[in-house]
C-alpha positions as CSV (number, residue, x, y, z in Angstrom):
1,X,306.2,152.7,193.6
2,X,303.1,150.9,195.7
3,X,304.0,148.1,198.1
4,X,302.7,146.5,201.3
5,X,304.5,146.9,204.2
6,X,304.0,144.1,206.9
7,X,305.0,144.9,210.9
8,X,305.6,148.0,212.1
9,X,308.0,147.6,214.8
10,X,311.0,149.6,215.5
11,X,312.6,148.6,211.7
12,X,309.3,148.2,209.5
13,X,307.9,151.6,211.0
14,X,311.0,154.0,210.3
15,X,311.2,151.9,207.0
16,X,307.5,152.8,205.9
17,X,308.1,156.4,207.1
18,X,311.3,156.6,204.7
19,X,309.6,155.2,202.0
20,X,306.9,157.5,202.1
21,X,309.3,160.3,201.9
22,X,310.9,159.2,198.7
23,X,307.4,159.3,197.2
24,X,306.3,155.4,197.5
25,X,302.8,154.7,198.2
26,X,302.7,152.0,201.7
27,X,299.8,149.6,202.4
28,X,300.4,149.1,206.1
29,X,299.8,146.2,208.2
30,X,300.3,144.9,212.1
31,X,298.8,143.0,214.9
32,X,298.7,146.0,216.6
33,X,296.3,148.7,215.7
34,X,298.1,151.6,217.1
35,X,300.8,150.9,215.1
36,X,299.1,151.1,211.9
37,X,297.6,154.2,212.8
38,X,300.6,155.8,214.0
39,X,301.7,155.0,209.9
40,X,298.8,156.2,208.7
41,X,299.4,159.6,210.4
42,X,302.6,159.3,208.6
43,X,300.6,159.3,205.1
44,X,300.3,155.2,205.0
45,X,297.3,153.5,204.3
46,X,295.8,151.3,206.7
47,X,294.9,147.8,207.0
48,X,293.5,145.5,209.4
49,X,294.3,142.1,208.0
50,X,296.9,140.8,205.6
51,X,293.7,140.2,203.1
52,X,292.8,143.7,203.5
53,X,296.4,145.0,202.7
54,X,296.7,142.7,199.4
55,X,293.1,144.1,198.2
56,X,294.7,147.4,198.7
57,X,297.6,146.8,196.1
58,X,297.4,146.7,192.3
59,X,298.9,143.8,190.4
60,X,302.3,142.9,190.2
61,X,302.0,143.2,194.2
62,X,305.4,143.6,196.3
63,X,305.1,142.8,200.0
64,X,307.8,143.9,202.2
65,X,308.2,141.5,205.7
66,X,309.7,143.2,208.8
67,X,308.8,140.3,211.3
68,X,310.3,138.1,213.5
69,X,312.2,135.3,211.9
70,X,311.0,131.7,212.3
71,X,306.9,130.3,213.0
72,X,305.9,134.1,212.1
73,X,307.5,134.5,209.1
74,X,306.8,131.2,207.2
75,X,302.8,131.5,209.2
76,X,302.9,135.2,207.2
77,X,304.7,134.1,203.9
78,X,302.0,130.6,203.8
79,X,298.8,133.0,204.1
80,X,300.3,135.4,201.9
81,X,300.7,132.7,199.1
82,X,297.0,132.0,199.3
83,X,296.2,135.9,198.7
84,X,299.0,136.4,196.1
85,X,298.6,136.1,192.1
86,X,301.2,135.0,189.6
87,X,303.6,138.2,189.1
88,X,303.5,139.1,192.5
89,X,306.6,139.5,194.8
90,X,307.3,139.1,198.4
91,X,310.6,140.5,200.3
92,X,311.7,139.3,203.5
93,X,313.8,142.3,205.0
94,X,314.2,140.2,208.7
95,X,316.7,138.4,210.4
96,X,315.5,135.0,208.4
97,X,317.7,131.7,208.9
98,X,319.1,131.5,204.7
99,X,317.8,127.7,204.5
100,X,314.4,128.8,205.3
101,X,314.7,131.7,202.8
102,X,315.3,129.2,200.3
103,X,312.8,126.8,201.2
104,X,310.1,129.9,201.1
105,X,311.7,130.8,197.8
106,X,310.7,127.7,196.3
107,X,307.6,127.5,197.5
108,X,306.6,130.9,196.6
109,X,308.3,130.0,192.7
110,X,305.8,127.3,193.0
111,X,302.7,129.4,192.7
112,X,304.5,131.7,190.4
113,X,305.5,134.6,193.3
114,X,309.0,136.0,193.8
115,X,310.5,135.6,196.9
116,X,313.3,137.9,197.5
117,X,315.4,137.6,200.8
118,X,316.6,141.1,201.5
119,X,319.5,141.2,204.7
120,X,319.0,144.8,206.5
121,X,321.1,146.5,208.7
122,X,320.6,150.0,210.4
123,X,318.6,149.7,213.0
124,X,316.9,152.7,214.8
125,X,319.1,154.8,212.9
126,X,318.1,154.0,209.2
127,X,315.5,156.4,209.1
128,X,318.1,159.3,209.0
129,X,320.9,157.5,207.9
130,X,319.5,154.8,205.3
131,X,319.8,151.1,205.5
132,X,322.0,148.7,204.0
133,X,320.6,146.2,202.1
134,X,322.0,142.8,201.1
135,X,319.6,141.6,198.2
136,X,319.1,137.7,197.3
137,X,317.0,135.8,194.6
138,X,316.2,136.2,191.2
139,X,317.9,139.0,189.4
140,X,314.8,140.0,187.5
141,X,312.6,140.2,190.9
142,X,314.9,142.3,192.1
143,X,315.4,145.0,189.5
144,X,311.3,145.1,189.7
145,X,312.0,146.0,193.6
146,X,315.3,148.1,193.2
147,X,313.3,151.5,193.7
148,X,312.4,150.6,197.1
149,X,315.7,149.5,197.5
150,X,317.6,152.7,196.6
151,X,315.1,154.7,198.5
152,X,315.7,152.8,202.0
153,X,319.5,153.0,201.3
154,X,322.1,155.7,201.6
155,X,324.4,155.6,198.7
156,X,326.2,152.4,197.5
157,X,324.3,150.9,200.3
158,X,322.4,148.4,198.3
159,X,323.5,145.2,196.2
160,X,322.3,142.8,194.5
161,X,324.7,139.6,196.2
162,X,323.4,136.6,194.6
163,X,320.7,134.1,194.5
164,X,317.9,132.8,196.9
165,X,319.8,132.8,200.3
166,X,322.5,134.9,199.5
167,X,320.9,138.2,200.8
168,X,320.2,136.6,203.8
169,X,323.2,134.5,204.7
170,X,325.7,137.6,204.2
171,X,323.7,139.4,206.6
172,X,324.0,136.7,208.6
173,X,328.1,137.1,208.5
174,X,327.5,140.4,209.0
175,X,326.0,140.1,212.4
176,X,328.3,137.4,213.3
177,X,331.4,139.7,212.9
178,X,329.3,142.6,214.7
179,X,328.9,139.8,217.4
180,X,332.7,139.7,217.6
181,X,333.2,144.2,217.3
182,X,330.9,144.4,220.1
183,X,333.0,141.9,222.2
184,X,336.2,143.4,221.7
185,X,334.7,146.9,222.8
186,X,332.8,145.2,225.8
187,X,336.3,143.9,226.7
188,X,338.9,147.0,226.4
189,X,336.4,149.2,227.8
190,X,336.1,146.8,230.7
191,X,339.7,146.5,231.1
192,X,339.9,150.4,231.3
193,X,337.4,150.8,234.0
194,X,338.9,148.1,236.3
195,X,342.6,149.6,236.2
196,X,344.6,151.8,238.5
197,X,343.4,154.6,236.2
198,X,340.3,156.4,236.8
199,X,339.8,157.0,233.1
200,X,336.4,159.0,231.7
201,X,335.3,156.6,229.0
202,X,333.3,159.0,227.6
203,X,336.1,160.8,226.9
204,X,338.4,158.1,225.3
205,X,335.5,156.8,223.3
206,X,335.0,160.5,221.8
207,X,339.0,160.6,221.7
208,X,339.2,157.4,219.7
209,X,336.8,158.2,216.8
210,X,339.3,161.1,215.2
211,X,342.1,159.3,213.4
212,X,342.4,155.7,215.8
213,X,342.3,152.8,214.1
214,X,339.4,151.4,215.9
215,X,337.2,154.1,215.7
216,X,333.6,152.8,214.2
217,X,329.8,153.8,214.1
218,X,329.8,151.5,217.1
219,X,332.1,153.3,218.5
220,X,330.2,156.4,218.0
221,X,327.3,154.8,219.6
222,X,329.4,153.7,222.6
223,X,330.6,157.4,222.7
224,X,326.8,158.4,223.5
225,X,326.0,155.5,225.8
226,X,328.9,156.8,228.1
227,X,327.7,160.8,227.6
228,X,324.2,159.7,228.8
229,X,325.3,157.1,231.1
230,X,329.0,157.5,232.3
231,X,329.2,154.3,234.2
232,X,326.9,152.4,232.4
233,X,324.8,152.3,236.3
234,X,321.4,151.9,234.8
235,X,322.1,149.3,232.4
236,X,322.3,145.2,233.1
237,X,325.1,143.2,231.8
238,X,322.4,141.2,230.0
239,X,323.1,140.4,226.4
240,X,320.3,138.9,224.3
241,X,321.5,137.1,221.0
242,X,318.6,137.2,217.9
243,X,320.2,134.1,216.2
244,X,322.4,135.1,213.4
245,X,325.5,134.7,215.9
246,X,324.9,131.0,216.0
247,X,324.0,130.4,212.6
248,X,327.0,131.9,212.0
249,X,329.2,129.7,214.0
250,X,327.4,126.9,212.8
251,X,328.0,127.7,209.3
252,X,331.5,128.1,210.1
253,X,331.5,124.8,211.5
254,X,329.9,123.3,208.1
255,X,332.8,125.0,206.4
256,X,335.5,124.1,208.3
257,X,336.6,127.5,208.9
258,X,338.1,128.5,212.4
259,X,335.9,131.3,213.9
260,X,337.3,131.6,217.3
261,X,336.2,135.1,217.4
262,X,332.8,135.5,216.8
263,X,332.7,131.6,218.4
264,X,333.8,133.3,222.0
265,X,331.6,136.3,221.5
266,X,328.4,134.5,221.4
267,X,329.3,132.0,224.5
268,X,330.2,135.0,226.1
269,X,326.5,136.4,225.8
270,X,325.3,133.1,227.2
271,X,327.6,134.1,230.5
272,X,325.8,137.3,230.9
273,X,323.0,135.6,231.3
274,X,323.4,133.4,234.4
275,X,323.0,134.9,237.9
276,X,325.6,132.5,239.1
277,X,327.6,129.9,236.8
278,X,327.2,126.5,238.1
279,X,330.7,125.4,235.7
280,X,332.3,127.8,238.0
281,X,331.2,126.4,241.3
282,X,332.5,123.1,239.6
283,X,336.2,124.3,239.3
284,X,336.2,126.3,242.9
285,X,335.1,122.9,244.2
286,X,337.8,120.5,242.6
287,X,340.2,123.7,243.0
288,X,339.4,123.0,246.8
289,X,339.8,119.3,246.3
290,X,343.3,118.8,244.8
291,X,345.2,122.6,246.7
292,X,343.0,123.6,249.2
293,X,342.1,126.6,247.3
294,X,339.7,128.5,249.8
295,X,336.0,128.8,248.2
296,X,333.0,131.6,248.9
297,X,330.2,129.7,250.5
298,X,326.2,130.8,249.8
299,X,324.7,132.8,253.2
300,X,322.8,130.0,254.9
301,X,318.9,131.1,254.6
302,X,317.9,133.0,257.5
303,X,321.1,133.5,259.0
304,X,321.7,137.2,259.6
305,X,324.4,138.6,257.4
């Protein structure tokens, strides 16, 4: 099957490069030239402009988005509905929000283009391993695009979920209970570094993956962070969060369903972000005021330590 592949990053690159070895013909395209040609050594064909990559397709056209969710998608979905025909499809395989998935959905259904919002999970490792997909919008769009599908997925990894939205809220769920995994690991392996035991984590985390009842592919993935880095030394307790986590907890606020668990797990990534927390000055200070609890002052600048 022919489509268009738009951004070539570390998810639409690998993506293009499976396709191309199930036998789909790829249309390339990305802001960055290198990356196009690094495609196009993988048997893509090249294109320097989203105008350029739709002349390259034949009619019904299927454009596959791996961008960055928000002002780039909906600037790349609006220009592609100006280039697009009637029969044409787009698929939206990013981290979108599912309320702009369905706003770009009926937009597209305005000018008679498909708009299919496709939640994918796999990361650096879906070009050996596959991708799950978690499909949304209209049935018939989607059995047009199902041999992509089944080609970027391992088996059973792809399904149809529902209607416009539905593809990208599950994955949305899904990335709010990895939000909550990742926590829980974080945490026990934390608690098993500061202990009386000098434990190798490496070797628990390896230990725990053959019969425990926590073992996971994260798991397996902190196995090899702690063979390549025992101690973690080179790495910053920094933790980044893409968006899903909050829409997530916001969702489960809408619903009224508790989420403590992924709710925790995302404030928790805000902690690793501060330098020092100014709450917690706040409680050593009235801890001070009402028992006399001793407090750490800041070195006075310039005064020799």
């Amino acid at each position: 099957m022919q489509l268009g592949m738009v951004g070539l990053g570390r998810m639409g690159a690998n993506m293009t490069t499976r396709l191309l070895r199930g036998g789909h013909t790829v249309v390339v395209y990305d802001r960055g030239p290198a990356a196009v040609k690094s495609s196009e050594g993988e048997g893509a064909t090249g294109s320097s402009s989203l105008a350029e990559l739709v002349g390259k397709l034949s009619a019904p056209r299927v454009v596959w988005l791996m961008i960055p969710a928000g002002k780039p998608t909906d600037d790349t979905v609006q220009q592609l509905l100006g280039l697009l025909a009637p029969g044409d499809a787009i698929v939206d395989g990013g981290n979108s929000n599912f309320r702009d998935s369905q706003a770009r959905y009926a937009a597209a259904k305005a000018k008679g283009v498909a708009f299919v919002d496709a939640g994918t999970s796999g990361g650096v490792w879906g070009l050996a391993n596959g991708y799950c997909l978690m499909v949304g919008g209209d049935a018939d769009a989607v059995k047009r695009c199902e041999p992509i599908f089944l080609t970027l997925a391992p088996k059973d990894g792809y399904a149809y979920v529902g209607p416009s939205g539905a593809g990208h809220f599950s994955k949305m769920v899904h990335n709010g209970i990895e939000y909550g995994m990742l926590a829980a690991y974080g945490e026990g392996f934390e608690i098993l570094e500061k202990s009386e035991f000098v434990y190798d984590l490496h070797q628990l985390a390896e230990l725990w993956l053959h019969g425990s009842v926590v073992r996971s592919w994260l798991l397996e993935l902190a196995e090899l962070a702690f063979k390549e880095d025992p101690n973690l030394k080179d790495i910053r307790g920094y933790v980044e969060d893409s968006g899903e986590g909050r829409w997530t907890v916001q969702a489960a606020i809408d619903e009224n369903v508790p989420a403590p668990v992924i709710t925790m797990s995302l404030l928790s990534r805000f902690v690793s972000r501060q330098d020092e927390s100014f709450s917690a000055k706040v409680i050593a200070a009235l801890r001070n005021q009402f028992g006399g609890h001793a407090v750490k002052h800041e070195p006075v600048a310039g005064a020799k330590s």
